[in-house]
N, C-alpha and C positions, 0 to 999 in steps of 0.2 A: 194775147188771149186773156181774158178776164176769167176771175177763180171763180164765180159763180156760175160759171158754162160748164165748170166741171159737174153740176147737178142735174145731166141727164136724164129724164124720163124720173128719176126721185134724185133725192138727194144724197150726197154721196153720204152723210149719217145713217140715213136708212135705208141705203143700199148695204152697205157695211154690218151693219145689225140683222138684214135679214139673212146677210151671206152666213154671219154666225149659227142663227134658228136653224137654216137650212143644215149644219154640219150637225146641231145639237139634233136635231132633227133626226139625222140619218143615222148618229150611234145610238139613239135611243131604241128604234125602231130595230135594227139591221147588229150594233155592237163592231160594227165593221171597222172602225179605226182603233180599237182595242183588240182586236184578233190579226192573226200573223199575216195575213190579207193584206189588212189595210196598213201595216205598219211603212210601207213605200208611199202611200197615199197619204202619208200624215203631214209628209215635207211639203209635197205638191200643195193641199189645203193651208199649210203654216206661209208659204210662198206666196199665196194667192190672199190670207188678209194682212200681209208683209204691206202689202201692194196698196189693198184696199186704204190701211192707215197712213200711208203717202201722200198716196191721192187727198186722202182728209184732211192733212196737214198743208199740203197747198190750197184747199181750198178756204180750208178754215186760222191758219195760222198755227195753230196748234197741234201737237199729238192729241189721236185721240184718248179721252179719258173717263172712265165710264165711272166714275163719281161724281163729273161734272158736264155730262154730256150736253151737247146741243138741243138740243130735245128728246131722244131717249139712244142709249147705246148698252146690249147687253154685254156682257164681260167677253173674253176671247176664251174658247174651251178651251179647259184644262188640258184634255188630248193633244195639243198643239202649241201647247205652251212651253218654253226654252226652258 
């Protein structure tokens, strides 16, 4: 299989970045992964851009790095951060 198959419907940078929006998205809105709620949901989402920068690193060689992104990569929320 060839790494740029891995670019799906977008690409796996901008699938990666939106997955981020979408999380930044939802505590803004909701606060839900900083209240006692979300704190079981915080692995699952930490899990899930585990995954995403994987994927990126096969396809692109590299970890992803958002000082020097491919074309644009926002940071990993801090809520999910180790």
């Amino acid at each position: 299989m060839r790494a740029d198959s891995l670019d799906f419907a977008r690409g796996v940078e901008k699938q990666l970045d939106e997955y981020r929006e979408l999380l930044e998205n939802i505590e803004a809105a909701t606060g839900y992964f900083s209240s006692d709620k979300g704190e079981f949901s915080i692995g699952h989402a930490a899990t899930l851009d585990d995954y995403l920068c994987h994927i990126y690193a096969l396809r692109y060689g590299v970890k992803p790095n958002e000082a020097k992104p491919i074309t644009y990569l926002r940071q990993k929320p801090l809520f999910i951060q180790e």
